[in-house]
N, C-alpha and C positions, 0 to 999 in steps of 0.2 A: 713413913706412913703414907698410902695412898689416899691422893685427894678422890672424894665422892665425883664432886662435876656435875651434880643430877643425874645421873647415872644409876639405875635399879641396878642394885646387886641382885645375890641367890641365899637362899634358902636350904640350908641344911635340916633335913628332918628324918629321922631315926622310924623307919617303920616296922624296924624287928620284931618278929614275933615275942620274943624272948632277951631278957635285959644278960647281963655280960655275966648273971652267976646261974644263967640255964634259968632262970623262974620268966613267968608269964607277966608280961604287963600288961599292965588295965588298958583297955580299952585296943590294944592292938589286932586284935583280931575285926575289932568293926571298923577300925579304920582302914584296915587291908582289905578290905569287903569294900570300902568306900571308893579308893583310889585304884582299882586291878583295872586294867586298860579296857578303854570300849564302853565301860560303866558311867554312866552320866550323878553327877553328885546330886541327892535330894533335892529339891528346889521346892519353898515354901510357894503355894497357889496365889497368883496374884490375883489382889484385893479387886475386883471391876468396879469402878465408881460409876457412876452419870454418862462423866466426860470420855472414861476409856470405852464405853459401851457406843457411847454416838461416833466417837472416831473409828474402829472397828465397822462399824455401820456404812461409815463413809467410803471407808477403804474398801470393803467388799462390792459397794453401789458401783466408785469406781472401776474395778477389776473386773467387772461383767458389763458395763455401760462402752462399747467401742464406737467412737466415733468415726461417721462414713468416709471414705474419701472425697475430699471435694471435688468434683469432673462438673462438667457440663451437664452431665445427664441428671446426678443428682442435686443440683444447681435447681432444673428445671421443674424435678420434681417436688421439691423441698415446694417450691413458688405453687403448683397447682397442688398440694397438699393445704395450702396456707389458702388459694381458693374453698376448697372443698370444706376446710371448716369454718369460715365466713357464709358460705353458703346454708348452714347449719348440717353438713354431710356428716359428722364426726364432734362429738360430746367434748365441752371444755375439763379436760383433764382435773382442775381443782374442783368444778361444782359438780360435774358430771350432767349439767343440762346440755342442751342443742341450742344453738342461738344464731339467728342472723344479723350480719354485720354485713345489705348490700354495698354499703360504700367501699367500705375495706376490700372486700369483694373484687370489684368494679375495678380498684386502682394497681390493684394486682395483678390482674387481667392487662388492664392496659400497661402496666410495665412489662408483662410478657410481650406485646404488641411490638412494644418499642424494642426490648431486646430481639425478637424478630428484626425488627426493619435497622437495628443499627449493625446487627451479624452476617447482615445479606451475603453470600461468597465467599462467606470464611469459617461458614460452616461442615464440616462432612455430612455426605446423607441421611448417618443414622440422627446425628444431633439436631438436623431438618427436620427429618419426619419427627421426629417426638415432640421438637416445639410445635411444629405446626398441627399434628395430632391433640395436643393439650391445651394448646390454645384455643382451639375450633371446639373443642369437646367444654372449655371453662366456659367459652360463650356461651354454647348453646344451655350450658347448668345455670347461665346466671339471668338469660331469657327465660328460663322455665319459672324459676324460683320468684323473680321478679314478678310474674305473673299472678302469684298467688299471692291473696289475701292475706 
């Protein structure tokens, strides 16, 4: 007698149309309908609760949400985006008001300054001009803005 071992055996199963005196057995004809290759077996609808609905949710947010490469450039632009709505340029996503934060602003700014002055020569041109472009351009948004009442 063979030992098991955990080991799945096989399944012997009779799909004849027809039993051994030529008559028809029940149900053979829908279960030969059931299993013919290529045919996928009925599958009862799954139940969606709460939780399978918020995960699905997640999952598709994720799958369409790609996050940028991090480079220098979008480094830089991330920082005067982050200007621009301290400045009140751009609506806070949860309230959806415009709000000014000159400090936040301000400190932002000048960490652009400093990564300027600590990348001095170890920049290539394009990544120059952009800081230096954005930098000049946050100042002169955060003089204006400042100005006003």
């Amino acid at each position: 007698m063979a030992e098991n071992n955990g080991e799945k055996g096989f399944v012997i199963k009779d799909r004849r149309m027809f039993d051994e005196e030529g008559k028809s057995r029940e149900g053979a004809a829908k279960e030969a309908e059931e299993t013919k290759p290529g045919r996928q077996p009925e599958q009862k609808p799954e139940v969606e609760t709460w939780e399978t609905k918020k995960e699905k949710a997640e999952q598709r947010k994720e799958e369409h949400y790609q996050v940028p490469e991090m480079n220098f450039h979008n480094f830089v632009l991330s920082l005067y985006t982050s200007v621009i709505f301290n400045l009140g340029g751009l609506a806070d996503p949860v309230s959806g008001k415009k709000e000014k934060d000159l400090k936040a602003a301000k400190q932002t700014i000048d960490l652009m300054g400093m990564l300027k002055e600590k990348t001095e020569g170890n920049l290539n041109n394009n990544e120059k001009e952009l800081l230096e472009g954005i930098l000049s351009e946050s100042r002169m948004r955060y003089v204006k803005e400042s100005e006003k009442p």
